[in-house]
N, C-alpha and C positions, 0 to 999 in steps of 0.2 A: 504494500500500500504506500501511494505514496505522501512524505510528507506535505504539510500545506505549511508556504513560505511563513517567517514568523515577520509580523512587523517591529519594526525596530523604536528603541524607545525614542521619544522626542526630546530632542537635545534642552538642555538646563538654561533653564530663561530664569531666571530668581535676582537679576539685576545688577548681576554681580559678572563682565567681562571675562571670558575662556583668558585671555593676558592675566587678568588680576585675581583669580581663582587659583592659576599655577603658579604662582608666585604668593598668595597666601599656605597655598598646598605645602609649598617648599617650606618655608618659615614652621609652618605646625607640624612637619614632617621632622622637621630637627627636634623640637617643643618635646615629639613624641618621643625618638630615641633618646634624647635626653634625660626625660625621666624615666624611660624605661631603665637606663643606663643606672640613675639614681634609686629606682627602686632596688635595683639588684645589687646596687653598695649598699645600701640601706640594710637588708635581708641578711645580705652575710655577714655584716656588724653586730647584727641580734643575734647572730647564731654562735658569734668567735669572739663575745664582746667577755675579756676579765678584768679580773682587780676590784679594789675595792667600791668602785661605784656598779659593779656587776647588773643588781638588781635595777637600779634606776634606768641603765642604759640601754640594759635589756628591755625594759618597758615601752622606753622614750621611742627606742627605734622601730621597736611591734609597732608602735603609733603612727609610728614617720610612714613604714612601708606597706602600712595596711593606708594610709591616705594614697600614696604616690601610684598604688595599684588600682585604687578605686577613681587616679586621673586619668588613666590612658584611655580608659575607654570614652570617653566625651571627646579626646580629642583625636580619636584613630577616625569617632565618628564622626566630628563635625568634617575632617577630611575627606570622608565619602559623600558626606552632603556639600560638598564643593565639585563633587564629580569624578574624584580621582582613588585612586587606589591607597588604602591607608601601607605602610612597609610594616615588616611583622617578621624581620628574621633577626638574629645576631649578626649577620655578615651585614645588613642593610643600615641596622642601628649602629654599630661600629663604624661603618662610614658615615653616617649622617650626627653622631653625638661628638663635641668637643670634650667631652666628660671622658678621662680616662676609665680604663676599666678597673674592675676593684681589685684590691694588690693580692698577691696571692699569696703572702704570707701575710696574714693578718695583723697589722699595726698594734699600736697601746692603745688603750682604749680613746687618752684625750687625742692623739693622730688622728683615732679615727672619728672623733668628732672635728676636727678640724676640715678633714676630708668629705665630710658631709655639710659644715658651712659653707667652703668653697663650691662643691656641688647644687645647694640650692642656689647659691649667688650666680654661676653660671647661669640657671636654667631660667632665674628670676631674668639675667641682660637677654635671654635670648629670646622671651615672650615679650619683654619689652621695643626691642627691635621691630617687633611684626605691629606693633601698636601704628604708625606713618600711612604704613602699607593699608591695613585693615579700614581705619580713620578715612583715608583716601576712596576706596573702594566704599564705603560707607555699608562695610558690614559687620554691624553690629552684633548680633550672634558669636564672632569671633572675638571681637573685640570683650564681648559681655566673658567668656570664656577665660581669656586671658587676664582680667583685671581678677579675677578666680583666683587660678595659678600663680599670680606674680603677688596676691595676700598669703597665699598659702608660702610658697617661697622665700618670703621677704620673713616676715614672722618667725617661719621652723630657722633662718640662720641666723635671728635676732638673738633667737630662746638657746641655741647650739654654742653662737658666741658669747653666750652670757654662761656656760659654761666655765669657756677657759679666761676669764677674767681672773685676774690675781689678786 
């Protein structure tokens, strides 16, 4: 039998230009590996975290990377609702994250809050960057999105560097 041709979806009219779409895409494409990147330093700091602040740290970072997992999915999807394919591998977020990867012997524990300040400060310049881009496009959705992540970010490395205050 044979099949009947399928119609094709109709291209994305939502006001927002195919130019400034892929060019938002790209910006929350980093956004994404970034914190994915961050969540998985996060994760293994919960898991490798000793010394005397054990129990607190252990807490603090269950908190961190149960938030940073419960970000990805907003912005994999606001990325589809721009038309474009959300990335979803290590080999894809390794190139699109400026965030190193987590160390593979596990730091002391205040390193590894250090390494977690500097991580959200990254991720906070990086959703800030796309603010111009977004602004310009007048897509608010993204933009709403972003003023999200960059409270969450600014905050979690206020509360991180109020750690290693001496």
């Amino acid at each position: 039998m044979a099949k009947k041709p399928t119609a094709a979806a109709p291209a994305i009219s939502i006001g927002i230009s195919e130019k400034d779409r892929a060019a938002i895409v790209a910006g929350l494409s980093k956004l994404l590996a970034e914190t994915y990147t961050l969540y998985l330093t996060t994760h293994n700091f919960h898991w490798n975290v000793t010394g005397p602040m054990f129990t607190s740290l252990h807490t603090m970072f269950m908190t961190q990377y149960t938030e940073l997992w419960n970000a990805v999915d907003p912005i994999a999807e606001r990325i589809r609702s721009l038309g474009h394919a959300a990335p979803g591998s290590y080999a894809q977020f390794a190139k699109l994250s400026s965030l190193p990867d987590v160390p593979a012997t596990p730091p002391k524990a205040m390193k590894m809050v250090e390494v977690l300040v500097q991580g959200h400060e990254a991720v906070a310049r990086t959703a800030r960057a796309l603010f111009p881009l977004v602004d310009k496009a007048g897509d608010e959705p993204t933009a709403d999105l972003l003023t999200q992540r960059l409270t969450v970010h600014e905050q979690t490395a206020w509360m991180l560097r109020s750690l290693l205050a001496e």
